[in-house]
TIDRENFI-606419 format. One line per field, with one value per residue (C-alpha): residue number from 1; residue in three letters; x, z, y. Coordinates in Angstrom, 2 decimals. Layout:
N
seq <- [NUM,...]
type <- [ala,...]
X <- [X,...]
Z <- [Z,...]
Y <- [Y,...]
***
This chain:
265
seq <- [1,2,3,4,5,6,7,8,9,10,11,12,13,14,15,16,17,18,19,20,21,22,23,24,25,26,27,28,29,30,31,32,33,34,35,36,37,38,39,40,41,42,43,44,45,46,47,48,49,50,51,52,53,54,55,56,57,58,59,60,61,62,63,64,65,66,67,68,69,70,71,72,73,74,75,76,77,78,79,80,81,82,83,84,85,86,87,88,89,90,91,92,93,94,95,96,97,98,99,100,101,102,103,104,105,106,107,108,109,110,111,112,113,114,115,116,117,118,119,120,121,122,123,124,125,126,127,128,129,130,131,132,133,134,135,136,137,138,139,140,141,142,143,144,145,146,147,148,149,150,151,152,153,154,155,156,157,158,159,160,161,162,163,164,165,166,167,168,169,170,171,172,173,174,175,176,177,178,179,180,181,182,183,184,185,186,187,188,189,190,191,192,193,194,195,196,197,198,199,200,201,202,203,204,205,206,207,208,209,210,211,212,213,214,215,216,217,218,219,220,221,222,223,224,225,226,227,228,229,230,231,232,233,234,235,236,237,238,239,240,241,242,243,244,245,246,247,248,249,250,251,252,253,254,255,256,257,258,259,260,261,262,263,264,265]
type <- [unk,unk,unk,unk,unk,unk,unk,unk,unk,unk,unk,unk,unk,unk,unk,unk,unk,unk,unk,unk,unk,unk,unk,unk,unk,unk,unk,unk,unk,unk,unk,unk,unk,unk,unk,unk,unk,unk,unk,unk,unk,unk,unk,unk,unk,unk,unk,unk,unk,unk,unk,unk,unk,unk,unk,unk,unk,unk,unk,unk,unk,unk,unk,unk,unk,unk,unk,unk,unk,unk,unk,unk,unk,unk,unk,unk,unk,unk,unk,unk,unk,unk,unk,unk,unk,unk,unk,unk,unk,unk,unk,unk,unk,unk,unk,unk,unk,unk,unk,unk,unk,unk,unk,unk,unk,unk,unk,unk,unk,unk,unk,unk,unk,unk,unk,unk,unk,unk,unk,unk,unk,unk,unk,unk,unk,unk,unk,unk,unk,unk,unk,unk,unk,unk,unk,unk,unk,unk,unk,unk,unk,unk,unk,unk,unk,unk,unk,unk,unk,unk,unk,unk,unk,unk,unk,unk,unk,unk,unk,unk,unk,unk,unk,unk,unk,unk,unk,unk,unk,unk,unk,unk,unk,unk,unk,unk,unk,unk,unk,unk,unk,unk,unk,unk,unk,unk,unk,unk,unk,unk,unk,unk,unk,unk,unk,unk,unk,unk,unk,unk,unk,unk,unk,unk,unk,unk,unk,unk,unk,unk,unk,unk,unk,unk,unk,unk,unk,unk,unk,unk,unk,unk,unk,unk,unk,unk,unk,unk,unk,unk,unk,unk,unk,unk,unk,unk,unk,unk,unk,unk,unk,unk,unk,unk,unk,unk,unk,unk,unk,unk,unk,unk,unk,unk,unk,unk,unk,unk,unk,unk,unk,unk,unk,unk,unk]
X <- [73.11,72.44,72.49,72.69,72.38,72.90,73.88,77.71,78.35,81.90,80.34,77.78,74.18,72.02,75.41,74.57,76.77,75.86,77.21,76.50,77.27,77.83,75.98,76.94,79.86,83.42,83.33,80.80,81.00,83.32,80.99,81.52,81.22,79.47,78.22,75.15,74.86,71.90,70.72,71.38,74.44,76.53,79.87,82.34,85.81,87.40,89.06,86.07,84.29,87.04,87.10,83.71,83.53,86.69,88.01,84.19,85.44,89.24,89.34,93.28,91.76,89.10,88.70,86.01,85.48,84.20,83.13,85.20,87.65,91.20,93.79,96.16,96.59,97.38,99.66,101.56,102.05,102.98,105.68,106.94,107.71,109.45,111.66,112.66,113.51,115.20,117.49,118.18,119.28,121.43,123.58,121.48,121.21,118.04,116.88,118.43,116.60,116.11,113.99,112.02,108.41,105.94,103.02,100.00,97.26,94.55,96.97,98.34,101.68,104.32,105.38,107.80,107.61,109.66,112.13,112.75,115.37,117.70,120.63,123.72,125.70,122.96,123.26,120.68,121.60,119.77,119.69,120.95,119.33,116.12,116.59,116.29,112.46,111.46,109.74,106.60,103.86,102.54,98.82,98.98,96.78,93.90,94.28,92.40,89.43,86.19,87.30,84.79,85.05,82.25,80.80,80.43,76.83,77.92,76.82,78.90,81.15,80.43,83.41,85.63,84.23,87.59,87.34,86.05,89.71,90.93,90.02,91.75,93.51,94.28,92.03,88.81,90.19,87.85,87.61,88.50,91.64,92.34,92.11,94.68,97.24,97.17,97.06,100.70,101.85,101.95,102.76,105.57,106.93,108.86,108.34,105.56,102.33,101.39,99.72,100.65,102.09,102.88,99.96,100.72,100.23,96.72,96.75,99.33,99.39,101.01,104.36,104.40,102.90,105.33,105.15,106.29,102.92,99.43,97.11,95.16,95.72,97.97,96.25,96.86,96.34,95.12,95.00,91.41,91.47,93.45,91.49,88.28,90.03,91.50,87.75,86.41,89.31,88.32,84.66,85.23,87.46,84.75,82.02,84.34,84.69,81.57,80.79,83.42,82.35,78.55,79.56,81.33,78.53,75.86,78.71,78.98,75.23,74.30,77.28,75.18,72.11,72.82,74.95,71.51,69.67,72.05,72.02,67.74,67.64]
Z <- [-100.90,-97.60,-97.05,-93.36,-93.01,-90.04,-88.79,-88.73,-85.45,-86.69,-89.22,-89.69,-88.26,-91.12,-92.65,-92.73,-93.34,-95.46,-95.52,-98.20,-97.73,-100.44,-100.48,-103.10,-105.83,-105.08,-102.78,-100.74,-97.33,-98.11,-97.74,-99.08,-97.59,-98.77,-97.32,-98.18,-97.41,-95.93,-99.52,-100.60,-102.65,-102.94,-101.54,-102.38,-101.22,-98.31,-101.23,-102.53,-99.10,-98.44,-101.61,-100.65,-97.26,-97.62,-94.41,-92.76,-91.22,-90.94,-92.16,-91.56,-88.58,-90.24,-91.07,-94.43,-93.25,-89.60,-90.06,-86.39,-85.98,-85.20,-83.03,-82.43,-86.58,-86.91,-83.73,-85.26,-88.34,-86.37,-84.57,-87.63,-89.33,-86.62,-85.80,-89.98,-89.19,-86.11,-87.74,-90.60,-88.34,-86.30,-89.82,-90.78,-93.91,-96.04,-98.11,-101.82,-103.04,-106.78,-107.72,-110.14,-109.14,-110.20,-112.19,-110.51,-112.93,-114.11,-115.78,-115.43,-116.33,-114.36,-116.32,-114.87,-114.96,-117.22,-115.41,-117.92,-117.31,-119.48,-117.79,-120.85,-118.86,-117.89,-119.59,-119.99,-117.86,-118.80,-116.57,-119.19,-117.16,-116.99,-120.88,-122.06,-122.06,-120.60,-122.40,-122.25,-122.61,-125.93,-125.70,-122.34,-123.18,-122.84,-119.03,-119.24,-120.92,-118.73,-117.08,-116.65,-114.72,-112.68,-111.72,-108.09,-108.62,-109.70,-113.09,-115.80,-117.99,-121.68,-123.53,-126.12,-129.81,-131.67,-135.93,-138.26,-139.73,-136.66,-136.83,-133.85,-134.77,-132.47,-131.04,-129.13,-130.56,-128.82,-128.35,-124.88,-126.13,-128.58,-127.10,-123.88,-126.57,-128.67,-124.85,-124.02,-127.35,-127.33,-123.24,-124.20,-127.68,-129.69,-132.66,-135.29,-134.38,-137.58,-136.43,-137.45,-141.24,-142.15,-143.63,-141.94,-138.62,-139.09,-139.97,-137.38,-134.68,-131.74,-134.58,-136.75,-134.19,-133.53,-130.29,-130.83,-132.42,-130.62,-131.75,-135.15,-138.82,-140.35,-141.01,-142.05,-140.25,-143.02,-143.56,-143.01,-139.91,-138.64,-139.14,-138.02,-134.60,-134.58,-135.06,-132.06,-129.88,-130.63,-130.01,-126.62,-125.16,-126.37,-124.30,-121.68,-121.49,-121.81,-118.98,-116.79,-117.28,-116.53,-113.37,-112.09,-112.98,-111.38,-108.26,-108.31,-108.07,-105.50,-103.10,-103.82,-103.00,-99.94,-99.20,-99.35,-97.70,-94.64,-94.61,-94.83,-91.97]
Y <- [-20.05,-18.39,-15.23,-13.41,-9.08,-7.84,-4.35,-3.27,-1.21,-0.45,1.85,4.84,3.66,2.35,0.04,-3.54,-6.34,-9.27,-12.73,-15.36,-19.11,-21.20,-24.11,-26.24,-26.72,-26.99,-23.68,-25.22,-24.21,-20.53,-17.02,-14.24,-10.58,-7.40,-4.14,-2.02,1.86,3.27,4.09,0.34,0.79,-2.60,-2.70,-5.90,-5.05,-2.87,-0.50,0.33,1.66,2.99,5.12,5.97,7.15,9.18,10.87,10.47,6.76,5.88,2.09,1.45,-1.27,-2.26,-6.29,-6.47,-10.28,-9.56,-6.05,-5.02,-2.69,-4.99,-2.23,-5.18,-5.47,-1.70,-1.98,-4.55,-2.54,0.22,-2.00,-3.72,-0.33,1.54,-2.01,-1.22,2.17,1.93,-1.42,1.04,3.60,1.45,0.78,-2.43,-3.25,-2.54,-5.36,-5.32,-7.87,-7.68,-10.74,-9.86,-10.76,-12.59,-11.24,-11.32,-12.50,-15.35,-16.47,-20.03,-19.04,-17.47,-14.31,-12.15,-8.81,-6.75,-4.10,-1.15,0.86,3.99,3.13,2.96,0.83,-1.91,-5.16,-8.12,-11.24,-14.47,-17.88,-20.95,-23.10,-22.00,-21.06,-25.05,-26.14,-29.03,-31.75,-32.09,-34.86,-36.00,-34.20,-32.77,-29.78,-33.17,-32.67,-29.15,-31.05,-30.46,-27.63,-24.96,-21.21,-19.89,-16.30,-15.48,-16.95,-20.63,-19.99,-21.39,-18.73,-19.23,-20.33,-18.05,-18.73,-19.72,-18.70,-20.75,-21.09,-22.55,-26.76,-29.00,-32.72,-34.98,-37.38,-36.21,-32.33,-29.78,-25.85,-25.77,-28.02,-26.03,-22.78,-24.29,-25.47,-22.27,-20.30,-21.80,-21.43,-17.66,-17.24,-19.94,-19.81,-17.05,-18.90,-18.02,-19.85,-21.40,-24.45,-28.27,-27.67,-31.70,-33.37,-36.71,-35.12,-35.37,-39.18,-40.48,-36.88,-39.35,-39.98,-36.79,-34.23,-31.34,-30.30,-26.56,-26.28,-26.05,-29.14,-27.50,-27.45,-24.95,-21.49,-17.81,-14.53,-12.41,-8.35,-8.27,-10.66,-8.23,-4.95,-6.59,-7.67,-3.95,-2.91,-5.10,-3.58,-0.23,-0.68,-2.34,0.39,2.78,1.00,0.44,4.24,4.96,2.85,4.30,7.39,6.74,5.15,7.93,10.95,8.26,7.68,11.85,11.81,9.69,11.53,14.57,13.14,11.77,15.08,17.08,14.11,14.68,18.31,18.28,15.60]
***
């Protein structure tokens, strides 16, 4: 990768801007953009310098990938929201869209997201033709096979460790399989995941397969299973709290320091 600092006029003196070109892999050729304070603190997206300047530097025109300051994009904001008012104001007609969108994950599935409401009178509308599933190829979960994420570095993600109770059929059955089919069975299915219960279906999977199922051997979820995975839960919120709240008495810290640092220069 190369990497290229250089200083960033649009904000305080002593900010640089860094860009880093990728090199190789499939995002060969894309950068990426990141800012350092004068202290050397890592900044990776516009939210976050903007949550740590504050009111010191107003970042409404600011573009993270040149590092300038863009009036014509806040002018065209500006524009576009008074053209809404004045429509409105005229008697136009707001928009009453009420699509549901679409959730906005890592996920490869489109979920929609759920609209609560305490209304007596509402009732629950659903589309019959979206309702019948459509068929789907005999071991199509195979076409994930090979498929690896990366980190921003390159570096290959280590794969999810599936229980020992958990055993893939099919032919060339592997974790990443495995983990794909049982992946769309829960985003997909209402139905109890129990795995492939017939006995044949490991002899003969293209005839007695059912394709409800993900592609492993029937299995229980015991009591204990359970617990332990409620255990695991538990301990990772913990460290995830304890993590958040390090961050923000080291965050509260360095403000202060540099705080005194400006008032002593």
């Amino acid at each position: 990768m190369e990497r290229k600092k250089t200083d960033c006029p649009a904000l305080p003196p002593g900010w640089k801007k860094e860009e880093v070109i990728r090199k190789s892999g499939l995002s060969a050729g894309k950068s990426d953009v990141y800012y350092y304070s004068p202290t050397g603190k890592k900044f990776r997206s516009k939210p976050q310098l903007a949550r740590y300047l504050g009111n010191a530097v107003d970042l409404a025109c600011f573009d993270f990938r040149t590092g300038k300051m863009m009036p014509g994009k806040l002018q065209k904001n500006k524009q576009r929201f008074r053209h809404d008012a004045q429509n409105l104001a005229k008697g136009g007609k707001p928009d009453l869209n009420t699509a549901l969108p679409i959730r906005q994950t890592a996920s490869i599935f489109k979920q929609p997201v759920t609209k609560v409401t305490s209304h007596p009178g509402n009732k629950v509308k659903t589309d019959l033709q979206r309702a019948v599933e459509q068929p789907r190829q005999l071991f199509w979960e195979k076409r994930l096979m090979g498929l690896r994420s990366s980190d921003i570095t390159e570096q290959v993600l280590r794969s999810m460790d599936l229980p020992k109770g958990l055993q893939g059929i099919g032919p060339d059955s592997e974790d990443d399989v495995l983990l794909s089919a049982i992946a769309s069975a829960l985003h997909m299915s209402s139905a109890p995941i129990t795995g492939q219960t017939s006995a044949a279906a490991e002899k003969n999977p293209a005839i007695w397969l059912n394709t409800t199922q993900p592609l492993c051997k029937t299995f229980t979820v015991t009591d204990e299973q359970i617990r332990d995975q409620e255990l695991k839960v538990f301990q990772a919120r913990r460290s995830l709290e304890e993590a958040l709240t390090a961050d923000g008495l080291a965050r509260a810290a360095e403000n202060s320091r540099e705080l005194l640092q400006g008032k002593t220069a």
